[in-house]
C-alpha positions in Angstrom: -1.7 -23.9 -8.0 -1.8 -23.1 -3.6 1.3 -21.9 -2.4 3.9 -24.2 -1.2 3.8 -22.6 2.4 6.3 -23.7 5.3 7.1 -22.8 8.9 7.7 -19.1 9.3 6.1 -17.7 6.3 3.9 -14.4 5.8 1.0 -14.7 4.7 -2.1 -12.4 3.6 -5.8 -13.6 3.9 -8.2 -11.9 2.2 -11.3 -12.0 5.0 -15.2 -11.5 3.8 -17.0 -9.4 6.2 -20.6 -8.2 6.6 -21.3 -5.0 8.8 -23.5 -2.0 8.7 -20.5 0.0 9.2 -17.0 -1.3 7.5 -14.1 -0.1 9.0 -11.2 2.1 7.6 -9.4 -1.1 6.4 -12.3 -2.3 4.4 -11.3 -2.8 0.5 -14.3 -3.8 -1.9 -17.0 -2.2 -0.5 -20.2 -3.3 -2.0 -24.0 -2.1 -0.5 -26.6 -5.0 0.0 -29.4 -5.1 -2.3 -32.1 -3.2 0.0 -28.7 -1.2 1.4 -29.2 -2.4 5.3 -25.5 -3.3 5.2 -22.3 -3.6 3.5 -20.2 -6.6 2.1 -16.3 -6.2 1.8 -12.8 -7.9 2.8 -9.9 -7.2 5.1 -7.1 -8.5 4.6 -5.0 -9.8 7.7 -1.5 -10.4 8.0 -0.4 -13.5 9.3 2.5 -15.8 10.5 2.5 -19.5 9.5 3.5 -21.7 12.2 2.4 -25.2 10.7 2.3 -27.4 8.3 0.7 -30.8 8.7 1.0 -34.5 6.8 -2.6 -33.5 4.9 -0.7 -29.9 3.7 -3.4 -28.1 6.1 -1.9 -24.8 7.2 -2.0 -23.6 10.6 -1.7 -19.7 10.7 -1.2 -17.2 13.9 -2.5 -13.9 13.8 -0.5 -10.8 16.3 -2.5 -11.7 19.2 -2.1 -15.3 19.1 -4.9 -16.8 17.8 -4.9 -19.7 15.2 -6.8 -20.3 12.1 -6.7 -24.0 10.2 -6.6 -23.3 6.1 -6.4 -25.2 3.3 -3.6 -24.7 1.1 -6.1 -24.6 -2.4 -7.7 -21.5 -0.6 -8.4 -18.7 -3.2 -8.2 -16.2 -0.1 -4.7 -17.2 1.2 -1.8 -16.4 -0.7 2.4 -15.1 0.6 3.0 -12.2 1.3 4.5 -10.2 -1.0 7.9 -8.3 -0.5 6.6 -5.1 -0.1 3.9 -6.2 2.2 6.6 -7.5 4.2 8.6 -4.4 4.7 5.9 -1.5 4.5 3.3 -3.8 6.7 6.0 -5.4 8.7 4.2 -4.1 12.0 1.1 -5.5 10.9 2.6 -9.1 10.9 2.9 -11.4 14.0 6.3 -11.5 15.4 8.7 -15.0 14.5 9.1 -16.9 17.9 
């Protein structure tokens, strides 16, 4: 069952990502088959600042930009309480 999300939650996205070098935040690091790159996920931290009619969910990351999701998405889910006080700098700020 997708999260029942509302205006001003945390929320953690689990990102897919494809690079020949993954970064220090990369979790699931898996080499390609012929090993020109690497496949992994991030996961990013952000703020929900919408809700609409249809249950789509409008999320802001720190810097402001915003990302449409739909609520059955297996990569969204809340952030958990210890996510919210250990990452807490990580998340955007409430405005």
């Amino acid at each position: 069952m997708p999260p029942r999300l509302k205006p001003g939650d945390l929320v953690v996205y689990h990102k897919s990502k494809r690079s020949a070098r993954p970064g220090p935040r990369a979790r699931g690091v898996r080499p390609a088959c012929r090993g020109e790159d690497y496949a992994y996920y991030v996961d990013k931290f952000w703020l929900v600042v919408a809700v609409d009619r249809k249950g789509t969910i409008v999320a802001e990351t720190r810097r402001g930009k915003r990302h449409r999701l739909r609520p059955s998405d297996p990569a969204l889910r809340r952030a958990r309480w210890w996510e919210r006080l250990l990452k807490r700098q990580r998340f955007p700020k409430p405005r």
